[in-house]
N, C-alpha and C positions, 0 to 999 in steps of 0.2 A: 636430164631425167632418163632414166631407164626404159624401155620398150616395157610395153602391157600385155599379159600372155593370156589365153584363155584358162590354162590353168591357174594364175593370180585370181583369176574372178570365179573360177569354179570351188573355188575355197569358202565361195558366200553363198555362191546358187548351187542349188541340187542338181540340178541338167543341163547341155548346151541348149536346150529348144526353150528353156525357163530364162538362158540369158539373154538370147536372142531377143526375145520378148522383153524383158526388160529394158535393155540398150536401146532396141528401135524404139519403146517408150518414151524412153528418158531425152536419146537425142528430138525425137517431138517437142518434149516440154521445153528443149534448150531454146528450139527453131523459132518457139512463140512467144521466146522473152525470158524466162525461169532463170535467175540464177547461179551458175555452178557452183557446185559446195566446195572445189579445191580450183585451184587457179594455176590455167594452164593458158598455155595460147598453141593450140594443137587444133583441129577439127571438133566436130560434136559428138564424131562418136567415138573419138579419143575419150575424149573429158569423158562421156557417159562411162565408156568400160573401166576408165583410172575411177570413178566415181564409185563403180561398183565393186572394183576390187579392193578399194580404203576403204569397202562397208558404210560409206555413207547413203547408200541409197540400198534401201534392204524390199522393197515393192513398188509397182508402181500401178497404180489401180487403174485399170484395163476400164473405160469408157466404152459403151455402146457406139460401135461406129458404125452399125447401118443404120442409113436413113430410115425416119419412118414411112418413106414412099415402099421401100420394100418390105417391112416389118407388115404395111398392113395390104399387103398384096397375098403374101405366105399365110397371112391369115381367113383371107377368102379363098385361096387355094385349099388351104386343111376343109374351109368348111361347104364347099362345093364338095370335097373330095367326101366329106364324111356324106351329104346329102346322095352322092350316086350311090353310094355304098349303101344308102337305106332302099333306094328305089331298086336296088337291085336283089338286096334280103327279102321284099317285099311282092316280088317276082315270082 
């Protein structure tokens, strides 16, 4: 098989920072079992970029990956932050 180039897979994605994203994605989904849509016996993130540069893999939907321990920390953060902010308009 032929070497995989960034330019082959930039023919499917718009930007390097949009394949990056994808690849790291997609080798994820390999690591947990998924698949591959073409049959290689290469690494994962071989398969991922040959995946993406055959256009088989055209998005890969981006999960929430912080915890909600920190989701709901930022969120008493903003709202401590909005309450100084009133004690201090109120000054």
């Amino acid at each position: 098989m032929a070497r995989i180039t960034i330019e082959d897979c930039l023919k499917q994605v718009n930007n390097r920072f949009a394949l990056i994203h994808m690849a790291a994605s997609r080798v994820r989904q390999l690591r947990k079992g998924d698949e591959p849509t073409i049959s290689s016996k290469n690494r994962d993130i071989v398969i991922a970029l040959r995946e993406i540069a055959a256009g088989k893999i055209h998005g890969v939907k981006a999960k929430n990956t912080r915890p909600a321990e920190i989701e709901a920390e930022n969120s008493e953060k903003k709202s401590e932050d909005a309450g100084a902010s009133k004690i201090a308009d109120n000054e």
